[in-house]
C-alpha positions as CSV (number, residue, x, y, z in Angstrom):
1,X,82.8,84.2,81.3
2,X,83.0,87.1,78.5
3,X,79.7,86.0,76.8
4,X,78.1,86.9,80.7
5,X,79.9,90.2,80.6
6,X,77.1,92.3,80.0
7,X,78.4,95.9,80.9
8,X,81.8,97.4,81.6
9,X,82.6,100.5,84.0
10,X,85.5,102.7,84.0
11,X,85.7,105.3,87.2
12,X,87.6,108.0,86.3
13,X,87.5,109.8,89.5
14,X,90.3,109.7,92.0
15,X,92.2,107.8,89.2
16,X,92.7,110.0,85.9
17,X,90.5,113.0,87.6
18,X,90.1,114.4,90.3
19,X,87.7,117.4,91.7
20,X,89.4,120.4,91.6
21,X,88.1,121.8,95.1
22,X,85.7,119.2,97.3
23,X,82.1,119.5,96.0
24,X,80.6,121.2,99.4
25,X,83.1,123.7,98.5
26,X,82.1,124.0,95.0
27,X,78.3,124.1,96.2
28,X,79.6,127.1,99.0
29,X,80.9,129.3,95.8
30,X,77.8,129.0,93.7
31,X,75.7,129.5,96.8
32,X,77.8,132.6,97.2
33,X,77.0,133.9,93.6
34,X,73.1,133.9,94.6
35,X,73.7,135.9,98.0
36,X,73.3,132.7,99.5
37,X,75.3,132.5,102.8
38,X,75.6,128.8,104.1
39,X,77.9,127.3,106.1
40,X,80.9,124.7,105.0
41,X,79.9,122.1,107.6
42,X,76.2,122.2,107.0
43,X,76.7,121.9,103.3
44,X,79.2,118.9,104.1
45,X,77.1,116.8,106.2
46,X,73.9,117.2,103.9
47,X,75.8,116.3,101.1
48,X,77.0,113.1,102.8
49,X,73.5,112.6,104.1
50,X,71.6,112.9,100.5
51,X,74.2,111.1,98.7
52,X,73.5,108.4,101.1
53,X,69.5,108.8,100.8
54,X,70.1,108.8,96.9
55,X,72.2,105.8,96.5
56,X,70.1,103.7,99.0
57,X,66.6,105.1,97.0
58,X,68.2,105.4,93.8
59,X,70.9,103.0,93.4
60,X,74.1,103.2,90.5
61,X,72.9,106.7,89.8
62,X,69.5,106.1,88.7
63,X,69.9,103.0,87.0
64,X,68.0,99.8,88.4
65,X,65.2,102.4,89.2
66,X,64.9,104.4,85.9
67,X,65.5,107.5,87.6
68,X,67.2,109.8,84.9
69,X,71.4,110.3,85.8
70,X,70.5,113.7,85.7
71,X,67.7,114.1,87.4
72,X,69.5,111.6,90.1
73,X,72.3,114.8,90.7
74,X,69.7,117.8,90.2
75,X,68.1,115.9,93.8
76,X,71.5,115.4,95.4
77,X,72.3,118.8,94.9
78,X,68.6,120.4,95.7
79,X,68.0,118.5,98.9
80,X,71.7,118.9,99.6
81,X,71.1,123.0,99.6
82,X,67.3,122.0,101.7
83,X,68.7,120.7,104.4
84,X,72.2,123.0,104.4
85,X,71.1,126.5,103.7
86,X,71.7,128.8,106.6
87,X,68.5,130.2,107.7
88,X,66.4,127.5,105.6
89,X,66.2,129.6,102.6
90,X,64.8,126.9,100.3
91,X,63.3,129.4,98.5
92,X,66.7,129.5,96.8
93,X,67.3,126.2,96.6
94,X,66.3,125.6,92.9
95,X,68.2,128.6,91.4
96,X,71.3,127.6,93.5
97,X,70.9,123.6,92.0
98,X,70.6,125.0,88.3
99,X,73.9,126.8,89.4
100,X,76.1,124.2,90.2
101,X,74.5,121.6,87.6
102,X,75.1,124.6,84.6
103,X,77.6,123.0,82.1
104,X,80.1,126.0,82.6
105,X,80.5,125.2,86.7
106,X,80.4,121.0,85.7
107,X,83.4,121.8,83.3
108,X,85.6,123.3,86.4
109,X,84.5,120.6,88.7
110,X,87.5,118.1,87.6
111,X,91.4,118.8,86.6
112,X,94.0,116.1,85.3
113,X,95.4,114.1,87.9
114,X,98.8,113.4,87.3
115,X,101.0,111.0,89.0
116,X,102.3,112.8,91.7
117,X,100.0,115.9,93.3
118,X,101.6,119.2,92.6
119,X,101.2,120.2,96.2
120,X,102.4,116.5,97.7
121,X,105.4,116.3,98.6
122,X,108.1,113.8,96.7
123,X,108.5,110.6,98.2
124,X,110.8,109.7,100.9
125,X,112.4,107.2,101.0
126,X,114.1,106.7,104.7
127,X,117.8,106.0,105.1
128,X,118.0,104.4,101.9
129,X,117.8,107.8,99.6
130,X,121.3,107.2,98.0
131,X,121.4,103.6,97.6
132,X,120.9,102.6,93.9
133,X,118.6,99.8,94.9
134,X,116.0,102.0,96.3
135,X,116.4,104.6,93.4
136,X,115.8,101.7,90.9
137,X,112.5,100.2,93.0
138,X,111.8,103.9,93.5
139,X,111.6,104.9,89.7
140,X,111.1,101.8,87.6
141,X,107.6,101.0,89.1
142,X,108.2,98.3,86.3
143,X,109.6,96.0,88.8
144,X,106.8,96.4,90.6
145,X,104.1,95.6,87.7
146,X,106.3,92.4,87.4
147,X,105.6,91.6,90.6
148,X,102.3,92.0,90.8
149,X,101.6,90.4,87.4
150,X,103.4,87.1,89.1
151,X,101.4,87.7,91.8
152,X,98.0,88.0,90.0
153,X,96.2,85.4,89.6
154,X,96.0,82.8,92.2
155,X,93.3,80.6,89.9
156,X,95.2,80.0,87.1
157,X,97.9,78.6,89.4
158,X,95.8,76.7,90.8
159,X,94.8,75.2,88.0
160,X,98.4,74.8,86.7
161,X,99.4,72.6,89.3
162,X,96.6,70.4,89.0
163,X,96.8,69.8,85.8
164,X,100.9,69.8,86.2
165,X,100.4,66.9,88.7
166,X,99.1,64.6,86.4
167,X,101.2,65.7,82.9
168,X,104.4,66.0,84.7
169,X,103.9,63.0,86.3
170,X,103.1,60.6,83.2
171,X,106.3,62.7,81.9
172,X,108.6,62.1,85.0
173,X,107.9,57.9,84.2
174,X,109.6,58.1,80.7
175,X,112.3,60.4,81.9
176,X,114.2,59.2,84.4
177,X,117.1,58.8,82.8
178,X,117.2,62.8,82.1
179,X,117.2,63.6,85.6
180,X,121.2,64.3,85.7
181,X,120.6,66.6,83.1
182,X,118.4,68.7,85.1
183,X,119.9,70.6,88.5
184,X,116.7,71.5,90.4
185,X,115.8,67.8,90.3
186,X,118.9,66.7,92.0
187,X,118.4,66.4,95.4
188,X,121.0,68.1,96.6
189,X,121.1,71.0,94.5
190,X,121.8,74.6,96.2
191,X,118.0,75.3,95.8
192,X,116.7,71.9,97.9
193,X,119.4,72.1,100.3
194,X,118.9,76.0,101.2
195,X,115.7,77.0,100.4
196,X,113.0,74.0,100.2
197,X,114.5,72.8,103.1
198,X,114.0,75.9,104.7
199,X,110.7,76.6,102.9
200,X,108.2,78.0,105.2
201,X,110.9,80.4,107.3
202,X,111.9,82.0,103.4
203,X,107.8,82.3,102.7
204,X,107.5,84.1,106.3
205,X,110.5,86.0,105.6
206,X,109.0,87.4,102.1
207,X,104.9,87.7,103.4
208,X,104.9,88.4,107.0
209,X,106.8,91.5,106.6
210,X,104.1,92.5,104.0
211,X,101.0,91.3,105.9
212,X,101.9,93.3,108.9
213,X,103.2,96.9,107.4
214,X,100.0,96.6,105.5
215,X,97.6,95.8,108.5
216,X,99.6,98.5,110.7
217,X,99.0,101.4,107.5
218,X,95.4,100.4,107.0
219,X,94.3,99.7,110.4
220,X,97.2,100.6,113.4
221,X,97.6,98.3,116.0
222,X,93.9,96.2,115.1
223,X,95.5,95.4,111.4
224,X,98.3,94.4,113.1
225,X,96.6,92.2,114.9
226,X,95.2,90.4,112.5
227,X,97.6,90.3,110.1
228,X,99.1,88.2,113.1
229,X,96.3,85.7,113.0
230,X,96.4,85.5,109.5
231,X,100.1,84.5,110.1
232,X,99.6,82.0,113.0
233,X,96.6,80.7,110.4
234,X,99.1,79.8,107.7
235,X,102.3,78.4,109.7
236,X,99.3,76.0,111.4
237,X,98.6,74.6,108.5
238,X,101.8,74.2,107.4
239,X,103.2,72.4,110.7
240,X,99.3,70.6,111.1
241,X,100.1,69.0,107.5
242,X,103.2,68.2,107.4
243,X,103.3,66.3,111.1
244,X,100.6,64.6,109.6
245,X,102.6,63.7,106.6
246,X,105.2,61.8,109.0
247,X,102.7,60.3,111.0
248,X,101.0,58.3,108.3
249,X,104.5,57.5,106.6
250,X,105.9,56.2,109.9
251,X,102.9,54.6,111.8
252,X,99.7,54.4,109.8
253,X,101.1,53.5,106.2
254,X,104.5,53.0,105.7
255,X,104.0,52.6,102.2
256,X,102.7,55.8,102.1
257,X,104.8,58.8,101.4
258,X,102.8,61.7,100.8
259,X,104.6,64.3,98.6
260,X,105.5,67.1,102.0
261,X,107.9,69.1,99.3
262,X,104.6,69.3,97.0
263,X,102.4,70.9,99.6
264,X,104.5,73.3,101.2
265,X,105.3,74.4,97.9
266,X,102.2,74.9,96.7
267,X,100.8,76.2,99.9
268,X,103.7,78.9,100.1
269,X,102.9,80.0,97.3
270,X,99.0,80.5,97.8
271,X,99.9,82.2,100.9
272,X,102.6,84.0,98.8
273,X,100.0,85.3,96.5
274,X,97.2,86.1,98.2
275,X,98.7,88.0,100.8
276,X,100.3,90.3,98.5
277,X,97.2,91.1,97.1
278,X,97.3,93.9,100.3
279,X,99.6,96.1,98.1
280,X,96.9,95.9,95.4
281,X,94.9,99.0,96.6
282,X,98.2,100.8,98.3
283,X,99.3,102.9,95.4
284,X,95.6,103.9,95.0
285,X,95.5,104.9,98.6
286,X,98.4,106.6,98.5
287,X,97.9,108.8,95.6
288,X,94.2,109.3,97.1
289,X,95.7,110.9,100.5
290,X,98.4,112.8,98.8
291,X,95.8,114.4,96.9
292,X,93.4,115.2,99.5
293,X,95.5,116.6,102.2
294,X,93.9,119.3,104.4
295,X,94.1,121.4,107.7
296,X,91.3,120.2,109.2
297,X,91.4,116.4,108.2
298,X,91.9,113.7,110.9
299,X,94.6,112.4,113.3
300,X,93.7,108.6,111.3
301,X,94.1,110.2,107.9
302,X,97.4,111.9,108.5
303,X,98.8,108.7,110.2
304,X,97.4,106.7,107.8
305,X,99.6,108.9,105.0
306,X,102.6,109.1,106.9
307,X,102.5,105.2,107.2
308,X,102.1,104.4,103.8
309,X,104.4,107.2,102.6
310,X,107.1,105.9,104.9
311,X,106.7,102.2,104.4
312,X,106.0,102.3,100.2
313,X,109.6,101.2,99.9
314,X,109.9,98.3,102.0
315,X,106.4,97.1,101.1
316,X,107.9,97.1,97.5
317,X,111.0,95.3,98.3
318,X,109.0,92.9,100.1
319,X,106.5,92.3,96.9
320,X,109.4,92.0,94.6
321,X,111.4,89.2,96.8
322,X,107.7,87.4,97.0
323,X,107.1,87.0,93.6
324,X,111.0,85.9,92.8
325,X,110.3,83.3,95.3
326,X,106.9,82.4,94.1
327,X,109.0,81.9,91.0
328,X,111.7,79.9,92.6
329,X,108.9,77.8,94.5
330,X,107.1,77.2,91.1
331,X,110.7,75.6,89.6
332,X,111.2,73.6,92.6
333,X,107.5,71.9,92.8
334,X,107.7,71.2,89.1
335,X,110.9,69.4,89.6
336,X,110.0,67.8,92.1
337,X,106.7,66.3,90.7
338,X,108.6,65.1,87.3
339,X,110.8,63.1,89.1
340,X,109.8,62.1,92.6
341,X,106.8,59.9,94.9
342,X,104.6,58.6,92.8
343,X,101.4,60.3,91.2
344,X,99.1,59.2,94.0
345,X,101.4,60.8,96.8
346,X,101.4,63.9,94.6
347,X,98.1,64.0,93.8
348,X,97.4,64.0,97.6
349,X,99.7,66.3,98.5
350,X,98.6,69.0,95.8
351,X,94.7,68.1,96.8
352,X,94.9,69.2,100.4
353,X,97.2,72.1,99.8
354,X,94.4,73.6,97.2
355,X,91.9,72.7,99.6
356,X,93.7,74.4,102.4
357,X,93.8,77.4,100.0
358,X,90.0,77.4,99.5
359,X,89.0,76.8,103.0
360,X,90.9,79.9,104.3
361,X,91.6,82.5,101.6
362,X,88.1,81.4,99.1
363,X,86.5,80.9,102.8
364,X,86.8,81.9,105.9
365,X,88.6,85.1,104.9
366,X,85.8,85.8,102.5
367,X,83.0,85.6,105.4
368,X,81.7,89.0,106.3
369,X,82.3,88.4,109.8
370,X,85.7,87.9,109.6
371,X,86.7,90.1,106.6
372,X,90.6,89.3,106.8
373,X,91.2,88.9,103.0
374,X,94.9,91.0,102.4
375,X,92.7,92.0,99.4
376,X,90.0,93.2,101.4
377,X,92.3,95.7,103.8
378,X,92.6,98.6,101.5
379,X,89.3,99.2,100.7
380,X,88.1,98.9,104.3
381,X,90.6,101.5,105.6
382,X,89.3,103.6,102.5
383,X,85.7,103.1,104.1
384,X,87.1,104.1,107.7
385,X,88.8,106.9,106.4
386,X,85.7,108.4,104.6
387,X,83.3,108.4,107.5
């Protein structure tokens, strides 16, 4: 993978910097320093519409057309002033592009952006502002790092279990007479009798919740919506699978007891993982609206910040109690592989779980028809939000 790494990109913007002012009103000032009188919302919809013609013609600044990065911004900014000069006063066009691309007006364009906006206002955190619990999810965003570095990386799981299928299995044969040394593998241990047994209402408890204050903050009532056929999507499968399960062990092939503790284990957790990759771009989106708050901005934009302001803490209490169970789910399938069914009934199992996990979430989710992917949300509410 690294050796086809041919290029890396870091963008600073809206992450470590930020523009000082919004560039149309950068471009009004300078325009002002020429006698140049234009007017905020002409400058604002040309600059939208040539940075538009620029990227289409001139794609990644420039780059996969040889078109100088320079050059690239001197034509944003001259046809930007063309078309949003009062008066068409193109004659003035050129001096008023050397103006805002001078290296003393470039140097004010950007200012540190720290973590919290000056001007925002610190977050609140609704009826639970004196509990201890919310301070300590509130200001050790380290809990929240652990979670999503638990959460992160639904192929190496994948691969994990496959490969655990067949090692713990060859284990489990020589074993056996360790298994009353091990809790989780007896079979009525706290865990099996309280939380396996009750798997898939604990993995709607933890990413339900999650799914739907995500779609309702990214998208209102639509994101709800689908969030809720995301959910319907993944208790299907879960109920399809395992009724199948019992109707092969009890009618087709008795002999045949297909592992149901391996797949909704594994399952959960896919489901577990992927749907809290919806928190992935909230921070980002937060911090983004904090920072960009105006007067004349739009009824979405300031409902979008009040939801996301207002339900950052229970999304993060949510993400944390996913990833412990995604922990807790991890134990229990491991257990249960070294010491239970045999390796063909767990092989089977694990197959149509990870199969279930690519048809949906590597899949249909992925389709640009559907676009449902948790991971996808943020960045389409980002694109809502800009036009």
């Amino acid at each position: 993978m690294l050796s086809s790494l041919k290029v890396l990109t870091l963008d600073l913007t809206g992450t470590v910097y930020r523009f000082t002012k919004p560039p149309f009103l950068q471009y009004q000032e300078t325009a002002k320093e020429y006698n140049i009188v234009v007017n905020e919302n002409d400058v604002k919809q040309a600059f939208k519409a040539n940075w538009s013609r620029m990227n289409e013609n001139h794609p990644h600044f420039g780059s996969t057309t040889h078109h100088d990065s320079t050059n690239w911004w001197m034509d944003l900014v001259h046809g930007t002033f063309e078309e949003g000069v009062r008066h068409r006063q193109k004659q003035r066009a050129t001096m008023e592009t050397k103006g805002i691309m001078h290296p003393k007006t470039k140097l004010n364009y950007y200012q540190t952006l720290p973590e919290e906006c000056p001007e925002a206002q610190p977050d609140r955190i609704p009826s639970s502002k004196d509990s201890k619990i919310a301070e300590t999810v509130r200001e050790t965003p380290v809990l929240v790092e652990f979670a999503q570095a638990i959460l992160s990386n639904p192929y190496l799981r994948i691969n994990l279990y496959l490969i655990g299928v067949l090692v713990f299995s060859f284990l489990g044969e020589h074993i056996q007479e360790y298994q009353v040394y091990i809790y989780t593998a007896q079979p009525h241990n706290v865990f099996n009798d309280y939380f396996v047994k009750f798997g898939w209402a604990w993995t709607l408890a933890a990413f339900a919740p999650l799914a739907l204050m995500s779609g309702i903050a990214y998208n209102g009532a639509t994101g709800a919506f689908w969030s809720c056929i995301r959910i319907a999507i993944a208790t299907g499968i879960w109920y399809g699978c395992t009724r199948l399960f019992d109707e092969i062990r009890t009618r087709l092939s008795p002999g045949l007891d297909i592992s149901g503790h391996s797949f909704i284990l594994i399952w959960s957790v896919m489901v577990l993982v992927e749907e809290s990759g919806s928190y992935d771009g909230w921070d980002p989106l937060r911090r983004s609206l904090k920072c960009r708050q105006s007067s004349t901005e739009s009824f979405g934009k300031r409902r979008t910040r009040f939801l996301i302001d207002s339900l950052t803490f229970p999304m993060r209490l949510c993400l944390i109690f996913t990833s412990l169970l995604s922990i807790l789910w991890d134990v229990m399938f491991f257990s249960t592989i070294l010491f239970y069914h045999t390796w063909v009934e767990k092989m089977i199992a694990t197959g149509l779980a990870v199969f279930a996990w690519l048809l949906v979430y590597e899949g249909m989710y992925t389709l640009p028809i559907t676009s449902l992917h948790p991971k996808h949300q943020a960045l389409l509410a980002c694109d809502r939000l800009e036009t």
